[in-house]
TIFI-846799 format. One record per residue (C-alpha): x, y, z; residue in one letter. Coordinates in steps of 0.5 Angstrom, whole numbers, padded with zeros to 4 digits, always signed. Layout:
XYZa ...
This chain:
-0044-0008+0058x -0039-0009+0053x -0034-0004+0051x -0034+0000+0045x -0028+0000+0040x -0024+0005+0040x -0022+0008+0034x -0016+0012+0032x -0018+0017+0026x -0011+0019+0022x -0011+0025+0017x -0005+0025+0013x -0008+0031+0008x -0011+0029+0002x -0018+0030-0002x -0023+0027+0003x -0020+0032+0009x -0023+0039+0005x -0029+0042+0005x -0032+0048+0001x -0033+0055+0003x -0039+0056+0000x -0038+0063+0000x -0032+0064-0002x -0032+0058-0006x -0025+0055-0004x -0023+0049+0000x -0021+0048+0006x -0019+0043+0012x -0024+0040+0015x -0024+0041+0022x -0024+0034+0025x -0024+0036+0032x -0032+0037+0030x -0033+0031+0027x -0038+0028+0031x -0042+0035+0030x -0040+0035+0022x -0042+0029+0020x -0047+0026+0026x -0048+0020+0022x -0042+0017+0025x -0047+0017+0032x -0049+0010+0030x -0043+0006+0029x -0042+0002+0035x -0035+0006+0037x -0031+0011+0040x -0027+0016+0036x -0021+0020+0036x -0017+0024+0031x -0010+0027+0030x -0009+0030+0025x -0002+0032+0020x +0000+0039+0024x +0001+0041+0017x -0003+0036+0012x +0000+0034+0006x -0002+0034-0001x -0001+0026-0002x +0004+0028-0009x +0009+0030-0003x +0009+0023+0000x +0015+0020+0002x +0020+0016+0007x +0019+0021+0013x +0012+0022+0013x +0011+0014+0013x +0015+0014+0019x +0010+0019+0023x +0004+0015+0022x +0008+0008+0024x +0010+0012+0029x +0003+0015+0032x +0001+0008+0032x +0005+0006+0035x +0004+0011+0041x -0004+0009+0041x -0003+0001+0039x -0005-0001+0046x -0010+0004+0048x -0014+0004+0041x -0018-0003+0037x -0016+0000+0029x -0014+0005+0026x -0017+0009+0020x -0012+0014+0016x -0014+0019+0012x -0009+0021+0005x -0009+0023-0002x -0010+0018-0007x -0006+0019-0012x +0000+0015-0007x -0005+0011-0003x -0002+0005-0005x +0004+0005-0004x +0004+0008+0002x +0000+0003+0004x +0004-0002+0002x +0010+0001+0006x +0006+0001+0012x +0004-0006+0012x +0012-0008+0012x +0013-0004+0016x +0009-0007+0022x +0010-0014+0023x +0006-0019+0028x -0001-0013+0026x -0006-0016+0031x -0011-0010+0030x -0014-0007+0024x -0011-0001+0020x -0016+0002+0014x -0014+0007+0009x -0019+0011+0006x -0020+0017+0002x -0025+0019-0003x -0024+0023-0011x -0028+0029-0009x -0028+0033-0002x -0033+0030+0004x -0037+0037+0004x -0038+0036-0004x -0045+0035-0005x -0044+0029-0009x -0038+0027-0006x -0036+0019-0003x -0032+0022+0002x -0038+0021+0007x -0039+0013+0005x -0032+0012+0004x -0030+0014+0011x -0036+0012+0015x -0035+0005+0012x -0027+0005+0014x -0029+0007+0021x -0035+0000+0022x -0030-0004+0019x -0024-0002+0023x -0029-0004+0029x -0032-0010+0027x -0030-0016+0031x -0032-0023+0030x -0036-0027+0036x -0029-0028+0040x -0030-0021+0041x -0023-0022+0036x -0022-0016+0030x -0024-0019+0024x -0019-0016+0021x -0011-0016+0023x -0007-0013+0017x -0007-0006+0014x -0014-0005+0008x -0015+0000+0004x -0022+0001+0003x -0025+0005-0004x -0032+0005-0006x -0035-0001-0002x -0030-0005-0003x -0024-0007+0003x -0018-0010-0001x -0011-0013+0002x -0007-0006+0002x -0001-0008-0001x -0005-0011-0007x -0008-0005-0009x -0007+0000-0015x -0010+0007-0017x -0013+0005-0024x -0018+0011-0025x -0016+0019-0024x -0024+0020-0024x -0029+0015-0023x -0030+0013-0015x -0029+0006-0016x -0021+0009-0016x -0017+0002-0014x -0017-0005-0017x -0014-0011-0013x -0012-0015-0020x -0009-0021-0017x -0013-0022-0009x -0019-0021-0009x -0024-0016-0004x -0024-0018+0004x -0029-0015+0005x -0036-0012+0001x -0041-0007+0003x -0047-0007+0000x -0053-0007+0004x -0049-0012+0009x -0042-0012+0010x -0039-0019+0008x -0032-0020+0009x -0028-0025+0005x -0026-0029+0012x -0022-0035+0008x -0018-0029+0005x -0016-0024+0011x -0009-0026+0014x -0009-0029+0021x -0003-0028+0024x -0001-0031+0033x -0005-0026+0037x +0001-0028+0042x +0007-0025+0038x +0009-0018+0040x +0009-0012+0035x +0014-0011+0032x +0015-0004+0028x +0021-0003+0022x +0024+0005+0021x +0029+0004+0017x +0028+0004+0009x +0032+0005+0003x +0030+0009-0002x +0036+0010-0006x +0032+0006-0012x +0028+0007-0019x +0023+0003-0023x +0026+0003-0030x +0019+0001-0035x +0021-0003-0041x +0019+0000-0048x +0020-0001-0055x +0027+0002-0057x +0030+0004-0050x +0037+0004-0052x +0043+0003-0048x +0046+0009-0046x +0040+0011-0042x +0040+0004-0039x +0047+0005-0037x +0046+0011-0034x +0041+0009-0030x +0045+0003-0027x +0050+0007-0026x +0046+0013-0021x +0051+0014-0016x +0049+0009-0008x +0043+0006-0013x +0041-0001-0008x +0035-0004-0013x +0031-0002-0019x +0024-0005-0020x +0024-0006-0028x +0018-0007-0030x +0019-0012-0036x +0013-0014-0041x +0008-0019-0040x +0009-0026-0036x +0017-0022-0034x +0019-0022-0042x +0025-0017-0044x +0030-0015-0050x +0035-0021-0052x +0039-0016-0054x +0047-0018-0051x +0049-0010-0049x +0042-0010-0045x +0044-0017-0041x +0051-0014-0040x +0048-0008-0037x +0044-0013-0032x +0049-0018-0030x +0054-0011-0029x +0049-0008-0024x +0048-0016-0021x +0056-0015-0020x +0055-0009-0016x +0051-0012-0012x +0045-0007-0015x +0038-0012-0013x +0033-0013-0019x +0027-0015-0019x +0023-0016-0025x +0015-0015-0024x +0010-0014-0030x +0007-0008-0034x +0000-0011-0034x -0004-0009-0029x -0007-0017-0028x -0003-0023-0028x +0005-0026-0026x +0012-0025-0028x +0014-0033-0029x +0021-0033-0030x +0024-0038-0036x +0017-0039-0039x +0019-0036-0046x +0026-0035-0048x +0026-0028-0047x +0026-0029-0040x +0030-0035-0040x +0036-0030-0040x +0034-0027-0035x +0032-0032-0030x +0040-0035-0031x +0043-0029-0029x +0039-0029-0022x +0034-0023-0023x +0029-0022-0017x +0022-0026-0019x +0016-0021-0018x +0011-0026-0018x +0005-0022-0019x +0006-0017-0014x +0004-0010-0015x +0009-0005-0017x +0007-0001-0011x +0009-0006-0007x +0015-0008-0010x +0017-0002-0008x +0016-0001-0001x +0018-0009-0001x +0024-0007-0003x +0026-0001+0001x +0024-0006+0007x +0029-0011+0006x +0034-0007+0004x +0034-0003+0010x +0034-0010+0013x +0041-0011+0010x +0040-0018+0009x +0046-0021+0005x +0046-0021-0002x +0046-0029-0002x +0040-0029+0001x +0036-0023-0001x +0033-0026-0007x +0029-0032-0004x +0028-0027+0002x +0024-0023-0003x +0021-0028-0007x +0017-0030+0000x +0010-0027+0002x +0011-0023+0007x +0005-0020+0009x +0000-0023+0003x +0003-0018-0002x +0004-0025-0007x +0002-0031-0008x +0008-0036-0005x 
């Protein structure tokens, strides 16, 4: 007899983990210790599941450095007890705390799924159920090796499994509330759930895990806008222990040609503040040099975002800089896709 799949189940907080009190119409948390109970449809998924949940929730806009590590580190608890994992958070900072977790862990041979939903899994109309469900099947699906059928970190939205570290929340009030602009979808549910196999990462099933802590967060996103003027950029680079900014340029990587905006840079550069230029658009690539009002800032050594999200850029960044990579190296480190969040 084949061994079911074990499937950890972590709750973090979020929308997808209340349920309305229908007397006193108030939300509350859901009781995942009963899971099976509340929601019997999960009796015909071919796995086992387990849950653990936040001692005290979190509501995902409080999301932050700390919380990344806990879930790291409860995976790396029950990595060799469990098959997949599936974490439960907020929405609103899915992305990014995705993003972080598919740095943070390296050589992943076992899948681990974020999901969420826009309204409570006890909402009459809700997505939660759907949502949950499928992240639990494809968490335990496996190919006919018996092998996961994925090994990287998803983040699964109303019927579609996106590379985590791809992603961004485009939409506050619509189910479909992610988009992956530059990959597309590993997986599709509909009435069969087809995975994109030439899509999803194949990593040596012989290498070790390995988990990485230490992030830096002294870092900002500084988003370009018609009329930014000096003294705010200068107060920016000049935050007391800033390590990077992602700024956030225009179009294909385009900024101002103006000389106190390059000199602002190249003094950032020299203090050994790590830039890295990423796009506004929600589709499409930096490509640094391709207009003249880019070609600046190719000269002077600006980090090429390519066409990774903003999210992951910034849990990228935070990643490496927690490495201490030599600044000689850092730029070419960071242009490399790691973990499939950019095209090489």
């Amino acid at each position: 007899m084949t061994k079911k799949p074990e499937i950890l189940l972590i709750y973090t907080g979020g929308t997808i983990g209340m349920i309305k009190d229908y007397e006193s119409k108030a939300l509350k948390v859901f009781d995942f210790d009963h899971l099976y109970e509340n929601i019997p449809e999960l009796n015909q998924l071919e796995c086992h599941i387990e849950s653990i949940s936040f001692e005290n929730p979190i509501d995902s806009s409080n999301m932050n450095i700390n919380y990344w590590i806990a879930i790291v580190e409860i995976i790396e608890q029950h990595y060799e007890s469990k098959d997949g994992f599936v974490i439960l958070s907020g929405s609103d900072t899915m992305s990014y705390t995705s993003s972080a977790i598919s740095f943070m862990i390296e050589n992943l041979n076992k899948p681990i799924i974020f999901t969420g939903s826009q309204l409570p899994i006890g909402d009459l109309r809700t997505d939660a159920k759907e949502n949950l469900i499928t992240a639990i099947q494809i968490a335990s699906a496996v190919d006919k090796n018996g092998f996961p059928m994925v090994t990287e970190v998803g983040l699964y939205f109303e019927y579609k499994l996106y590379r985590a570290n791809r992603t961004t929340k485009i939409n506050a009030e619509q189910f479909e509330a992610f988009t992956s602009p530059n990959y597309p979808p590993l997986a599709e549910s509909g009435v069969h759930l087809k995975f994109n196999k030439n899509k999803l990462l194949r990593p040596d099933r012989n290498s070790k895990l390995v988990v990485r802590k230490k992030l830096i967060d002294n870092l900002i996103i500084l988003k370009l806008f018609p009329g930014i003027t000096e003294q705010i950029v200068k107060n920016i680079f000049e935050i007391h222990g800033l390590k990077g900014v992602i700024l956030e340029t225009y179009g294909s990587g385009n900024a101002p040609t103006e000389k106190w905006f390059l000199t602002l840079l190249k003094k950032a550069l020299r203090k050994g503040i790590c830039i890295v230029d990423v796009t506004q658009c929600i589709g499409g690539s930096v490509m640094l040099g391709q207009y003249e009002t880019s070609i600046e800032l190719q000269k002077i050594g600006l980090i090429s975002g390519k066409d990774i999200t903003t999210e992951s850029a910034v849990a990228k960044l935070m990643y490496l800089l927690g490495e201490k990579i030599p600044n000689s190296e850092f730029k070419s480190v960071f242009e490399k896709p790691l973990r499939g969040e950019m095209s090489s």
